[in-house]
C-alpha positions as CSV (number, residue, x, y, z in Angstrom):
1,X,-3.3,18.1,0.9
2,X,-3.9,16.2,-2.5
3,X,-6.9,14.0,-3.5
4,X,-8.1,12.6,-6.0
5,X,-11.8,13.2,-6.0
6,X,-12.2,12.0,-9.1
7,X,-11.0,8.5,-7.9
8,X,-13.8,6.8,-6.5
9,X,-12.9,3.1,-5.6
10,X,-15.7,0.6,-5.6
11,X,-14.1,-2.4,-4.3
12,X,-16.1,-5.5,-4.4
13,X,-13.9,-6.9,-1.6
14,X,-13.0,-6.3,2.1
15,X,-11.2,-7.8,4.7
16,X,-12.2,-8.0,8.4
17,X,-9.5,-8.5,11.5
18,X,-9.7,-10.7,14.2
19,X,-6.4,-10.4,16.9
20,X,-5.0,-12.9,18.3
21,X,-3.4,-13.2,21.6
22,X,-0.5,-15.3,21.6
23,X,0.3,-15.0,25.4
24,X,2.3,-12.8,27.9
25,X,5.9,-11.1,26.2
26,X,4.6,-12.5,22.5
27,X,3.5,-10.1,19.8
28,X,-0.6,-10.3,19.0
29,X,-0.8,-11.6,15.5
30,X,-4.2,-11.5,13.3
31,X,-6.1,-13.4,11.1
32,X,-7.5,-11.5,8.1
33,X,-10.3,-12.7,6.4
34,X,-11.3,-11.6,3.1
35,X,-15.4,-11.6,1.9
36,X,-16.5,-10.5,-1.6
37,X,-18.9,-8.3,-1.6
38,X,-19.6,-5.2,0.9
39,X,-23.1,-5.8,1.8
40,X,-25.1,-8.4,4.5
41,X,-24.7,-10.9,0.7
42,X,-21.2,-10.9,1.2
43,X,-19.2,-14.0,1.2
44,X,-15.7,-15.3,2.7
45,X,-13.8,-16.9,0.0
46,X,-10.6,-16.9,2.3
47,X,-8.2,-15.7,4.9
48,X,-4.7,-14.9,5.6
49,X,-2.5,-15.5,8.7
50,X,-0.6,-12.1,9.5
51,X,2.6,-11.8,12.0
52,X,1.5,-8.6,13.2
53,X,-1.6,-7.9,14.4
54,X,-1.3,-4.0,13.2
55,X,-2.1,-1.9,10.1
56,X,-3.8,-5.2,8.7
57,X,-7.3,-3.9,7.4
58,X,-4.3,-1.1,6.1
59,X,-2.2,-3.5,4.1
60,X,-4.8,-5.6,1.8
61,X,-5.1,-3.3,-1.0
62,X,-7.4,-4.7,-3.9
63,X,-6.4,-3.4,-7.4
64,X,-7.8,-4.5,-10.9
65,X,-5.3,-5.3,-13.9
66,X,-6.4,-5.8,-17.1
67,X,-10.0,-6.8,-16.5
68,X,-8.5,-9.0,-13.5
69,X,-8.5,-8.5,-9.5
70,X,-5.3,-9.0,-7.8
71,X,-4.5,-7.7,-4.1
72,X,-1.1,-6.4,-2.4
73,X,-0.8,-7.9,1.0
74,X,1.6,-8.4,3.7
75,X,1.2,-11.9,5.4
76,X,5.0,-11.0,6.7
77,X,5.2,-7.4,7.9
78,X,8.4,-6.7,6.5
79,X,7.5,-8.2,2.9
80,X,4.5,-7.0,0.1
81,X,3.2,-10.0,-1.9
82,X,0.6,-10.1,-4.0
83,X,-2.5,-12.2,-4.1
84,X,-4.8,-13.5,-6.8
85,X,-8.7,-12.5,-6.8
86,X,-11.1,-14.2,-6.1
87,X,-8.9,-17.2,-5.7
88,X,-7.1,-15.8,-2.9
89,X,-3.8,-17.4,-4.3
90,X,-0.9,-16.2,-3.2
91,X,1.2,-15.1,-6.7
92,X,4.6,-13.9,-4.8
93,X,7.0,-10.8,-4.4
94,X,9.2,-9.7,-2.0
95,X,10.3,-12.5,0.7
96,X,10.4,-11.3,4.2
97,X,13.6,-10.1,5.8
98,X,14.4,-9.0,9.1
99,X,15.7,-5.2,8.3
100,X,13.3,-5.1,5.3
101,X,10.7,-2.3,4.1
102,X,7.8,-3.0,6.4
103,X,4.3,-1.4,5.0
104,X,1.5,0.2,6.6
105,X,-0.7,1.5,3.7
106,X,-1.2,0.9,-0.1
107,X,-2.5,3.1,-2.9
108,X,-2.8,1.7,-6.3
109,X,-5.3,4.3,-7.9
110,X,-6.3,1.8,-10.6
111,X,-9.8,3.6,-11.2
112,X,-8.6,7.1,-11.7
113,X,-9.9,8.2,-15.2
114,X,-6.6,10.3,-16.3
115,X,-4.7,6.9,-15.2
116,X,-7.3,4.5,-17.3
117,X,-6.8,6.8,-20.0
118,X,-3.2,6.7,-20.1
119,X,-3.4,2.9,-20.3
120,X,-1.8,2.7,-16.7
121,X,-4.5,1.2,-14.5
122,X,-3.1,-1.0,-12.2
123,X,0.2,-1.1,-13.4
124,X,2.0,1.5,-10.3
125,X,1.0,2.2,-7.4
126,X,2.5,3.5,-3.7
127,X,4.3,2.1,-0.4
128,X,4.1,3.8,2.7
129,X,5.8,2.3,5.7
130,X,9.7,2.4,7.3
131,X,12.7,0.7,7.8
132,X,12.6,-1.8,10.1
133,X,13.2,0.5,13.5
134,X,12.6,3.4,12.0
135,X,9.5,3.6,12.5
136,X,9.0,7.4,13.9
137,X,7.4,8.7,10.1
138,X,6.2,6.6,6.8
139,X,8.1,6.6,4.1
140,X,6.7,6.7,0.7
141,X,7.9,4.6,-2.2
142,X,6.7,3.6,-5.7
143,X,5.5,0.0,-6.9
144,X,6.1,-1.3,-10.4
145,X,2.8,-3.5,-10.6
146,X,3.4,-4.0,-14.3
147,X,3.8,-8.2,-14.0
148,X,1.4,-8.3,-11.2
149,X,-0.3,-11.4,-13.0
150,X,3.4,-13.4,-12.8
151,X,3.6,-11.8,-9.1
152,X,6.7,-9.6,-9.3
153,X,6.1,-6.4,-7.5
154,X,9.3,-4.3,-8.0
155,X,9.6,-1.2,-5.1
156,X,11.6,1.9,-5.7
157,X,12.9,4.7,-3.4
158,X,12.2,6.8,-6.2
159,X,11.1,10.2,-4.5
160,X,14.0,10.3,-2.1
161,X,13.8,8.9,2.0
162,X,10.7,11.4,2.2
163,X,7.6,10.9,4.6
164,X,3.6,11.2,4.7
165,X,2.9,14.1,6.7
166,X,1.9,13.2,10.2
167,X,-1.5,14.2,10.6
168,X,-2.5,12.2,7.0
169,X,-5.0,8.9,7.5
170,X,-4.4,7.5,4.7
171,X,-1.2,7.3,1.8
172,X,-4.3,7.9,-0.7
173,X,-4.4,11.1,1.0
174,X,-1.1,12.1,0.1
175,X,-0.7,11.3,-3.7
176,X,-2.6,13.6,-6.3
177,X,-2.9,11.9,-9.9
178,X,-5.1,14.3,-11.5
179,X,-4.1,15.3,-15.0
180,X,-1.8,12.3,-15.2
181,X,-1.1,11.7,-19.0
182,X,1.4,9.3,-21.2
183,X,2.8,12.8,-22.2
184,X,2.7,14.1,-18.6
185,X,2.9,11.0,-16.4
186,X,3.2,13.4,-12.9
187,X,1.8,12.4,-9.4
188,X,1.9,15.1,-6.9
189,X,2.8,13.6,-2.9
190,X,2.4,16.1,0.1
191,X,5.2,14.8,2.2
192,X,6.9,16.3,5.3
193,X,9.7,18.1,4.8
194,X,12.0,19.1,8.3
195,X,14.2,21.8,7.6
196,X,17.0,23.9,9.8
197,X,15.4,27.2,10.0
198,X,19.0,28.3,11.0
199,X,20.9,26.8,8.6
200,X,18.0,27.7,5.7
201,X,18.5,23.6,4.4
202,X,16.9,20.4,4.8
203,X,17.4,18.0,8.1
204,X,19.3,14.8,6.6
205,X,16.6,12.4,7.9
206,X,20.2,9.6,8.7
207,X,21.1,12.5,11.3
């Protein structure tokens, strides 16, 4: 499975969960809050509500742009917005929506050196997460961060309905960026691919 090793992020914030219990037959919902810093100094300099209380810690994914901190977030869990650091201002995106991409896990590999170099840093990154009710694999899709500052994030099926591979932890896991170049912009994904040993094809995953 693909890593980047030579990706190393040092984030300078993290977010910690607290669940909240909303009663018998009502979904648990969280509060995220979000600390600069990583150590006993660190600070809270604000918090989210979140309408489901999973994948939370999963889906705040700090990123830096042009010598400025943003964050992809998903206050909704069928919507990605992103938010402003360390203001902790939300800067918009998608609006929620009842059958709408719901995410799990971000990946923007803004520290990569063969991104950097290619003057990319921060401007793409990846999407894992279904369908709403499709929810039996993650999906992976791509994520034009380009006007992150004016909070437009623009996702794209671009690599087909394909999914991370069960046993992966991570979507980080999954996407190899070593070697990437302006010439050669290529990511590598591991992704799990079904096929019909009898029929020697591919399972159409809308079967």
């Amino acid at each position: 499975m693909p890593t980047d090793d030579k990706n190393r992020m040092t984030v300078p914030f993290i977010a910690t969960i607290v669940v909240l219990d909303n009663g018998p037959g009502v979904w648990k919902t969280a509060r995220v809050n979000i600390f600069e810093g990583s150590d006993a100094t660190a600070r809270q300099i604000g918090s989210f509500e979140r309408n489901h209380a999973g994948w939370c810690a999963e889906t705040f994914g700090p990123f830096m742009q042009d010598g400025r901190w943003y964050a992809l977030y998903a206050p909704d869990y069928t919507a990605t917005r992103i938010m402003e650091l360390p203001s902790c201002k939300d800067l918009g995106a998608e609006e929620p929506i009842s059958h709408g991409f719901c995410p799990v896990d971000y990946y923007v590999p803004y520290n990569h050196p063969d991104f950097a170099a290619a003057g990319d840093a921060g401007r793409f990154g990846f999407v894992a997460g279904c369908l709403w009710g499709d929810d039996s694999s993650w999906k992976i899709q791509y994520l034009d961060l380009a006007n992150a500052s004016a909070g437009v994030v623009v996702r794209k099926e671009m690599f087909g309905y394909v999914a991370m591979p069960s046993n992966a932890l991570r979507l980080k896991d999954c996407v190899s960026l070593d070697g990437y170049s302006r010439e050669y912009p290529h990511a590598r994904l591991t992704v799990s691919l079904p096929y019909d040993l009898k029929k020697g094809t591919l399972v159409d995953p809308f079967n």
